[in-house]
C-alpha positions as protocol buffer text, in pm:
chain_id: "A"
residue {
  index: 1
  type: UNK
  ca { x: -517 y: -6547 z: -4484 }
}
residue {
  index: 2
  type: UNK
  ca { x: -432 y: -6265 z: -4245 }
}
residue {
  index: 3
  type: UNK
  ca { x: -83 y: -6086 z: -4232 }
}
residue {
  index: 4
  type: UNK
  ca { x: 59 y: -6053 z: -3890 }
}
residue {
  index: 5
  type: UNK
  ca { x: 92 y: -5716 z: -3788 }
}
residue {
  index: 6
  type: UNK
  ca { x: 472 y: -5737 z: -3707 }
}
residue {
  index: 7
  type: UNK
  ca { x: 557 y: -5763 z: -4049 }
}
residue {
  index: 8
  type: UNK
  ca { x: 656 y: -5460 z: -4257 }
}
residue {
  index: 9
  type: UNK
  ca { x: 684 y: -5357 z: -4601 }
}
residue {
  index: 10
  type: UNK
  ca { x: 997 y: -5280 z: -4707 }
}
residue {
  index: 11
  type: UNK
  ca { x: 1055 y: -5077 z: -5047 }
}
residue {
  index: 12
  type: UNK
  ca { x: 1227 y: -5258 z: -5291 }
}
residue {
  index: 13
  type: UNK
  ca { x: 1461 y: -5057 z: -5491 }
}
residue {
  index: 14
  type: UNK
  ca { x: 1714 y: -5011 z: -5714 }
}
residue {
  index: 15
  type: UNK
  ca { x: 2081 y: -5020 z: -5571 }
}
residue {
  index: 16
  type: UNK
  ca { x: 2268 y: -4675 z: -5633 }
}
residue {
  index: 17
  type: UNK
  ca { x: 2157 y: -4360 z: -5841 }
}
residue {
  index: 18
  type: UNK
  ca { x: 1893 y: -4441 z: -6134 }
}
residue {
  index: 19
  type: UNK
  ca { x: 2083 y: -4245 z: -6394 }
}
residue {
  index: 20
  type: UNK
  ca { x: 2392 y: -4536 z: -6329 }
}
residue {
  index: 21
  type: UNK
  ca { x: 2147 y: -4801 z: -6403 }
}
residue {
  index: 22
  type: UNK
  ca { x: 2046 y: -4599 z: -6757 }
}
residue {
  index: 23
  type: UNK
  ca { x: 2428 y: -4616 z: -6847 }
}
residue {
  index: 24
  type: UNK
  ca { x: 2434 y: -4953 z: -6738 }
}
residue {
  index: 25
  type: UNK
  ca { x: 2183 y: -5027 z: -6973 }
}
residue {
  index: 26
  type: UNK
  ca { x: 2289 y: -4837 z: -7264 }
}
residue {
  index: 27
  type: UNK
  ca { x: 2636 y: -5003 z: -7176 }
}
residue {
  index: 28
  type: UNK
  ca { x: 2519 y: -5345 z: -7223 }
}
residue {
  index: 29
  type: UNK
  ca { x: 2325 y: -5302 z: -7543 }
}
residue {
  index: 30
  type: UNK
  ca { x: 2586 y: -5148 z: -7702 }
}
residue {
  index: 31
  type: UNK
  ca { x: 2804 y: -5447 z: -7583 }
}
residue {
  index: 32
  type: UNK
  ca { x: 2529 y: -5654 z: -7693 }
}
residue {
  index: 33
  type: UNK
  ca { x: 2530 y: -5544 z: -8049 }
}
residue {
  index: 34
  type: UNK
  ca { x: 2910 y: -5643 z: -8044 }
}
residue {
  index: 35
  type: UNK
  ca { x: 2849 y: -5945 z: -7917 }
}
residue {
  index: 36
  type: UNK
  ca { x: 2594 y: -6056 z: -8164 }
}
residue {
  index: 37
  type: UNK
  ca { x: 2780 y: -5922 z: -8467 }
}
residue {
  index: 38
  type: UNK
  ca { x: 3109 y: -6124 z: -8379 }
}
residue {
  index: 39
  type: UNK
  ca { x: 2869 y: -6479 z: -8356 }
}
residue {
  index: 40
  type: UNK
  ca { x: 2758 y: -6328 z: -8679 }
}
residue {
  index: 41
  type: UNK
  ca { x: 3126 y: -6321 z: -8773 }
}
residue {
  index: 42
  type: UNK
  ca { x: 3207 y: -6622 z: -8630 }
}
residue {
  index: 43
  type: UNK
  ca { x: 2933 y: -6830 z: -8824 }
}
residue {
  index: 44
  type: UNK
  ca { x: 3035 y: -6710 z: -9126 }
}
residue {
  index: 45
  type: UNK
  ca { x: 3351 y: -6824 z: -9074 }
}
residue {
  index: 46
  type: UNK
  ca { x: 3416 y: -7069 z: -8831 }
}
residue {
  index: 47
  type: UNK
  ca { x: 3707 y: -7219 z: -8935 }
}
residue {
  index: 48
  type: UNK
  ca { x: 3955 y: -6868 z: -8936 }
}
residue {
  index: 49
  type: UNK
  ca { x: 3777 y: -6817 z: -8558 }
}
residue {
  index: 50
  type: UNK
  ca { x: 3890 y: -7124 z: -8418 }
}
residue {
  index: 51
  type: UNK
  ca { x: 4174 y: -7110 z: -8565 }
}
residue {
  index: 52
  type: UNK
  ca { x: 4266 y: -6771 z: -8431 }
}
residue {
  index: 53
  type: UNK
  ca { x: 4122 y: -6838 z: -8114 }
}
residue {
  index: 54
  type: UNK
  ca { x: 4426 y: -7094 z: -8030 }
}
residue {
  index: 55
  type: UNK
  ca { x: 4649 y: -6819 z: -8033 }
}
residue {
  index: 56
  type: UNK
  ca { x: 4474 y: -6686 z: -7720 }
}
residue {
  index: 57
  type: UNK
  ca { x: 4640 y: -6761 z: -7357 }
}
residue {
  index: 58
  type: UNK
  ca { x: 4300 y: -6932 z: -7220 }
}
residue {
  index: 59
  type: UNK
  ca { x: 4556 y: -6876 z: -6876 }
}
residue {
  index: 60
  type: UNK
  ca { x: 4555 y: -6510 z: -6872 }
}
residue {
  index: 61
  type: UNK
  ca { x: 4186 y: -6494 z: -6930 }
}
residue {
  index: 62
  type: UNK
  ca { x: 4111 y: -6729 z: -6677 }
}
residue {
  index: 63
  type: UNK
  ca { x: 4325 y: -6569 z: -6463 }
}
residue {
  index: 64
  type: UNK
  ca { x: 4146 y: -6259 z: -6558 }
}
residue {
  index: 65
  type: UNK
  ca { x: 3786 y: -6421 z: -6453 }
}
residue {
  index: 66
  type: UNK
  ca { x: 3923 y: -6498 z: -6118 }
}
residue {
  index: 67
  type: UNK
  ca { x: 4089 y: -6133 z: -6080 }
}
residue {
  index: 68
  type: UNK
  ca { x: 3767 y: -5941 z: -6153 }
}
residue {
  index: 69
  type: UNK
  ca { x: 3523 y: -6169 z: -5966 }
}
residue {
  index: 70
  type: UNK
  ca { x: 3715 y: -6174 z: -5640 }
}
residue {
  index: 71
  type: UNK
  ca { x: 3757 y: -5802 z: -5721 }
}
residue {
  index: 72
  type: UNK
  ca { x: 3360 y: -5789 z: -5738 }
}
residue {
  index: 73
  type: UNK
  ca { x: 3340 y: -5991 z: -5394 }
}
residue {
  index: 74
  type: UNK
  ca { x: 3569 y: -5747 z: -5224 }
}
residue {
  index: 75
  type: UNK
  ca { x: 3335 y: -5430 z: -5364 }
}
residue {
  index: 76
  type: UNK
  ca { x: 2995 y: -5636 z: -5250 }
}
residue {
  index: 77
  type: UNK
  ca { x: 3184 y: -5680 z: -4866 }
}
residue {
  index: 78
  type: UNK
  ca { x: 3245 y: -5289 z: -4865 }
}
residue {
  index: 79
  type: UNK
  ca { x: 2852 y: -5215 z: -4969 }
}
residue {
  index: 80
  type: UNK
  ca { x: 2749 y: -5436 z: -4680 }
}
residue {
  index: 81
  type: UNK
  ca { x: 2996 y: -5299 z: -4425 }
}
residue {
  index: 82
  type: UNK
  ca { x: 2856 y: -4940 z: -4514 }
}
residue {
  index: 83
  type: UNK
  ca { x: 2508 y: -5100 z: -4450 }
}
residue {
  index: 84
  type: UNK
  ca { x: 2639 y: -5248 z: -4101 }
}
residue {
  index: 85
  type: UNK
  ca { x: 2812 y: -4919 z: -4044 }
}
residue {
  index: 86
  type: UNK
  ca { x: 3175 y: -5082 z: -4056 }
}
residue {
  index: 87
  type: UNK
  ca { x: 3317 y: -4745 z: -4174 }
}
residue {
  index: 88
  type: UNK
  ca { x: 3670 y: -4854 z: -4119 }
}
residue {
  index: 89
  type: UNK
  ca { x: 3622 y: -5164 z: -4274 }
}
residue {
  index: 90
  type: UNK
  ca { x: 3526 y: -5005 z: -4634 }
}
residue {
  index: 91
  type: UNK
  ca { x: 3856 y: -4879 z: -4689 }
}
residue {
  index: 92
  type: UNK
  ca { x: 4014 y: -5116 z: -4711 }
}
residue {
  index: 93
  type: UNK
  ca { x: 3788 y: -5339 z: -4873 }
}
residue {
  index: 94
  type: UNK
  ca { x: 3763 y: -5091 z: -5193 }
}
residue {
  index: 95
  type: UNK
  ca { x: 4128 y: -5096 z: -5200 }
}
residue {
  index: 96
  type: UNK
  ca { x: 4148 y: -5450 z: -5246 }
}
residue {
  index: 97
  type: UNK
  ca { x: 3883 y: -5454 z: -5530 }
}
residue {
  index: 98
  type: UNK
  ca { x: 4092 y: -5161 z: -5683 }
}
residue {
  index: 99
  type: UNK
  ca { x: 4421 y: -5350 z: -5662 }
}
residue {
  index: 100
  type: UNK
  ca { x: 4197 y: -5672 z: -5839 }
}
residue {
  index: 101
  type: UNK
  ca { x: 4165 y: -5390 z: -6093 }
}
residue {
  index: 102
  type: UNK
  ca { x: 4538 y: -5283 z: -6155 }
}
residue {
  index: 103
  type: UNK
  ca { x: 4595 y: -5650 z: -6163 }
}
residue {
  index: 104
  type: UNK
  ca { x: 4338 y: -5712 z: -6439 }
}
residue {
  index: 105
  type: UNK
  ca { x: 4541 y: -5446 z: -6648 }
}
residue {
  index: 106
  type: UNK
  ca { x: 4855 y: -5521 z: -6586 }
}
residue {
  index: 107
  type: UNK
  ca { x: 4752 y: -5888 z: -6732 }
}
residue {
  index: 108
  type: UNK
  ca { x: 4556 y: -5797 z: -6979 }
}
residue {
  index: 109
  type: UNK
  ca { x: 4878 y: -5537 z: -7113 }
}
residue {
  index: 110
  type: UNK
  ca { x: 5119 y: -5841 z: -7072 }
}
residue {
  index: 111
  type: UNK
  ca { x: 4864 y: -6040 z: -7287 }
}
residue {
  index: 112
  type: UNK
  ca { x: 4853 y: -5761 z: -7558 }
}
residue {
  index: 113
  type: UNK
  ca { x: 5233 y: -5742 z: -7566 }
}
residue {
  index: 114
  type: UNK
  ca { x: 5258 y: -6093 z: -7660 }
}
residue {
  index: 115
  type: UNK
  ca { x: 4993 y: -6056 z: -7890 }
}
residue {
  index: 116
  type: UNK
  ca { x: 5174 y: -5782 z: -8080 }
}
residue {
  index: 117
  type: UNK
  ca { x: 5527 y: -5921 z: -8014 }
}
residue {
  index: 118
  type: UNK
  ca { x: 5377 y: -6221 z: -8195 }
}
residue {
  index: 119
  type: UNK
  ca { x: 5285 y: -5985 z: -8536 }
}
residue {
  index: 120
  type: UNK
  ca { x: 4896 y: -6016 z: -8421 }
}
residue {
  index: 121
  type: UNK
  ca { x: 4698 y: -5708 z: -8445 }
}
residue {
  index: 122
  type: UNK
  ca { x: 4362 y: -5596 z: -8515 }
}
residue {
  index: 123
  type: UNK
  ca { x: 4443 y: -5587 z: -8882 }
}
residue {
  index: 124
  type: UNK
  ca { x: 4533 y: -5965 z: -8877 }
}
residue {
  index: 125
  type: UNK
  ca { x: 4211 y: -6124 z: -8955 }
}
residue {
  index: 126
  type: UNK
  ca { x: 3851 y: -6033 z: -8831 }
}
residue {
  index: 127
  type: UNK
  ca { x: 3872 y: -6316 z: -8522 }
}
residue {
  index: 128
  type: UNK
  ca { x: 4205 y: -6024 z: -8432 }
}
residue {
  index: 129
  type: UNK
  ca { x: 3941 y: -5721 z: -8436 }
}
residue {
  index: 130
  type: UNK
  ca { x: 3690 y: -5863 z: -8267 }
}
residue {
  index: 131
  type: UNK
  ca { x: 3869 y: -5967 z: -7995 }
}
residue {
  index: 132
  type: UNK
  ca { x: 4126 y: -5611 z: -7981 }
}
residue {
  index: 133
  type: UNK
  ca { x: 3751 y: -5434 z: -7992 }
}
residue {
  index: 134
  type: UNK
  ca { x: 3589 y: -5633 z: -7748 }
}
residue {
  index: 135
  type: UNK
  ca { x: 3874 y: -5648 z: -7501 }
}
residue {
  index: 136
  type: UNK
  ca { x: 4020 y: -5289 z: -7549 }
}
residue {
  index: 137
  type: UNK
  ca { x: 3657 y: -5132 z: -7513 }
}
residue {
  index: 138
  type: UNK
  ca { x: 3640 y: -5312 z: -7192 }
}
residue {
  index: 139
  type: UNK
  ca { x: 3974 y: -5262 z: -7039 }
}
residue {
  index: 140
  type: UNK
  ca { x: 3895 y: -4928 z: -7082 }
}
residue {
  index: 141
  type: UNK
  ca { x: 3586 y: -4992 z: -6831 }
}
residue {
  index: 142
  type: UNK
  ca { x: 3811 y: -5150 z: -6592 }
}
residue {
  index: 143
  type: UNK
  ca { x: 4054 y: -4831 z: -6597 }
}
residue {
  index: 144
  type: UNK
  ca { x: 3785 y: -4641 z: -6558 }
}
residue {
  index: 145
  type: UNK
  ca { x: 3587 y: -4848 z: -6296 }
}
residue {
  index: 146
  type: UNK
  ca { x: 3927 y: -4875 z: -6124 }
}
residue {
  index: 147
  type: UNK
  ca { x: 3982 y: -4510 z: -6116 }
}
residue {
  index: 148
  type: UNK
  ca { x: 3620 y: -4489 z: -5968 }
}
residue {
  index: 149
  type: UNK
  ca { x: 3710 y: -4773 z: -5714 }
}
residue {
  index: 150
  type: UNK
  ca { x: 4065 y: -4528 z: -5601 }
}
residue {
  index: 151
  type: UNK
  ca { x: 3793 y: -4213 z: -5591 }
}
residue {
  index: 152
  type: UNK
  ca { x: 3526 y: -4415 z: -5357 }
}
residue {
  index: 153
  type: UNK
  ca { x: 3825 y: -4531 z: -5139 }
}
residue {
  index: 154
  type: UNK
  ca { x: 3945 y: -4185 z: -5077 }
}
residue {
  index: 155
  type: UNK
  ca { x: 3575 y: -4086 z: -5007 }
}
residue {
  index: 156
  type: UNK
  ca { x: 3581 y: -4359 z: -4758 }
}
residue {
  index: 157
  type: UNK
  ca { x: 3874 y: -4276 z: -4624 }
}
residue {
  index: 158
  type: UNK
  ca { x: 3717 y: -3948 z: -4498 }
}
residue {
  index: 159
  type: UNK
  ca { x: 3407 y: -4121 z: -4377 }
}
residue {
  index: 160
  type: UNK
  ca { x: 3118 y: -4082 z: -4624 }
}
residue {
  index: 161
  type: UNK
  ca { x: 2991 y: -4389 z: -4602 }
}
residue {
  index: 162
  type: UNK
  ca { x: 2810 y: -4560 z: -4352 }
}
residue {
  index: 163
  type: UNK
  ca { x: 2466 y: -4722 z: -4250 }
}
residue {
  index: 164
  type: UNK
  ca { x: 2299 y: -4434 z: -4370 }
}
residue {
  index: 165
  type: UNK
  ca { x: 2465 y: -4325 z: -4687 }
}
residue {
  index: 166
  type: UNK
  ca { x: 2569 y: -4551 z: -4899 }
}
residue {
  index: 167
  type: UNK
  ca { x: 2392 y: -4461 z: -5245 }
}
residue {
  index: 168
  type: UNK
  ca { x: 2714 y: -4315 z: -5437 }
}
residue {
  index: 169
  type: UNK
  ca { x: 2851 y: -4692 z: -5342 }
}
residue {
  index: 170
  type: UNK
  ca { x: 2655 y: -4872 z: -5452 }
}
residue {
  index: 171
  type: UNK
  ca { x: 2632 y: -4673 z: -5782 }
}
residue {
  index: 172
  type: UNK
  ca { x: 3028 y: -4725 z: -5777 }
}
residue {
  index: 173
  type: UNK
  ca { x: 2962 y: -5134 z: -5712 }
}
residue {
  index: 174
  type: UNK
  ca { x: 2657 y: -5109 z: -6002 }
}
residue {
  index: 175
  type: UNK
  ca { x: 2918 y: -4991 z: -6253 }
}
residue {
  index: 176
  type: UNK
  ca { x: 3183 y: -5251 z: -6161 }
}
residue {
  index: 177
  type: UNK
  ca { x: 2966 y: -5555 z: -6164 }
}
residue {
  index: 178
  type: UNK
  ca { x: 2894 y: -5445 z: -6538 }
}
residue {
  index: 179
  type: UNK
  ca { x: 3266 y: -5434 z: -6595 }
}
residue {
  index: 180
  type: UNK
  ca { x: 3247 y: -5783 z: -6434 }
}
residue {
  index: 181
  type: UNK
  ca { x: 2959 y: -5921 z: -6618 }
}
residue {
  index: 182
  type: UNK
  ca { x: 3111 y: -5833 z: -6934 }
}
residue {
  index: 183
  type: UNK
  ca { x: 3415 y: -5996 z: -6893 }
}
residue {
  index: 184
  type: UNK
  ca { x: 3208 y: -6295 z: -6785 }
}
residue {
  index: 185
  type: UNK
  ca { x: 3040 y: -6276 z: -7119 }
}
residue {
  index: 186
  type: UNK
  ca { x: 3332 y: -6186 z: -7287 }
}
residue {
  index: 187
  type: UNK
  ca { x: 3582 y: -6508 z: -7150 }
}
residue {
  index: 188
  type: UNK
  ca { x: 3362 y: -6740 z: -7332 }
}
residue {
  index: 189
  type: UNK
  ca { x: 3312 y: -6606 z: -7622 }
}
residue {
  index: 190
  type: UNK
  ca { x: 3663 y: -6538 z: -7666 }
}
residue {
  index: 191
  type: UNK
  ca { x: 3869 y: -6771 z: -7565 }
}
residue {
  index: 192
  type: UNK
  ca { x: 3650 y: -7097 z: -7524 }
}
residue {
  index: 193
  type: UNK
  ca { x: 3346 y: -7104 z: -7747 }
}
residue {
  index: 194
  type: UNK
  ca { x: 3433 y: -7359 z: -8012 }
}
């Protein structure tokens, strides 16, 4: 079968720097480790999990879910309006992902609060470490993915994005879909898995 002339290879690559997709990976073993030691944990003692796991607000991490993945949404719109060269549009896209990300914080601290206004800590049981590990490790992400977000709107602000640079967004979007996957991981094994 012959190819038609008119079509044209296009070069598949990687979205963003290289080096963000290393600390991706590295990221997600790491998180994968943790992950597989807690269902470790967890079959080892599966009554003291579920039990603990009731004390979890399965509200605020739902809400949570919803947060980061509309947050994730707004950051995809802002990599395709660079690539359609909507340069005002970016703005304020990013600053809506970034608010999704003060929101997830703000939540998550509200959460913690009742968590420790309820005598639960880390040092309760090992359900209580897991899950003040787990989470804490990755609302530190989202801090730091939402301090990225604030840095790529200011950068956008001042024009340096558009159809034909892009490349430190999308490096910016790589790292917050990891935040997001996480949490996606994270959600179920938390609060639902039974």
């Amino acid at each position: 079968m012959e190819m038609s002339s008119s079509l044209t290879a296009t070069t598949r690559r990687l979205p963003g720097d290289p080096g963000v997709w290393i600390f991706v990976g590295a990221d997600m073993l790491m998180f994968g480790l943790f992950f597989s030691s807690f269902v470790v944990g967890r079959s080892k003692n599966l009554d003291l999990y579920n039990l603990s796991q009731q004390a979890l607000n399965f509200n605020y991490g739902g809400i949570n879910t919803l947060i980061l993945l509309t947050s994730s949404w707004f950051v995809v719109l802002a990599v395709h309006a660079a690539k359609m060269n909507r340069v005002k549009l970016i703005p304020h896209l990013l600053a809506a992902a970034a608010l999704c990300g003060l929101a997830f914080c703000s939540l998550k601290v509200v959460e913690y609060t009742e968590k420790f206004n309820h005598g639960i800590s880390m040092l309760t049981n090992d359900f209580f470490m897991y899950y003040f590990i787990l989470t804490g490790i990755h609302f530190l992400h989202v801090i730091a993915g939402t301090v990225l977000l604030f840095v790529l709107w200011k950068k956008a602000r001042a024009g340096a994005y558009g159809s034909h640079r892009y490349i430190g967004l999308e490096s910016g979007a790589t790292y917050w879909h990891m935040v997001d996957l996480l949490w996606i991981i994270l959600f179920p094994l938390l609060y639902l898995m039974r």
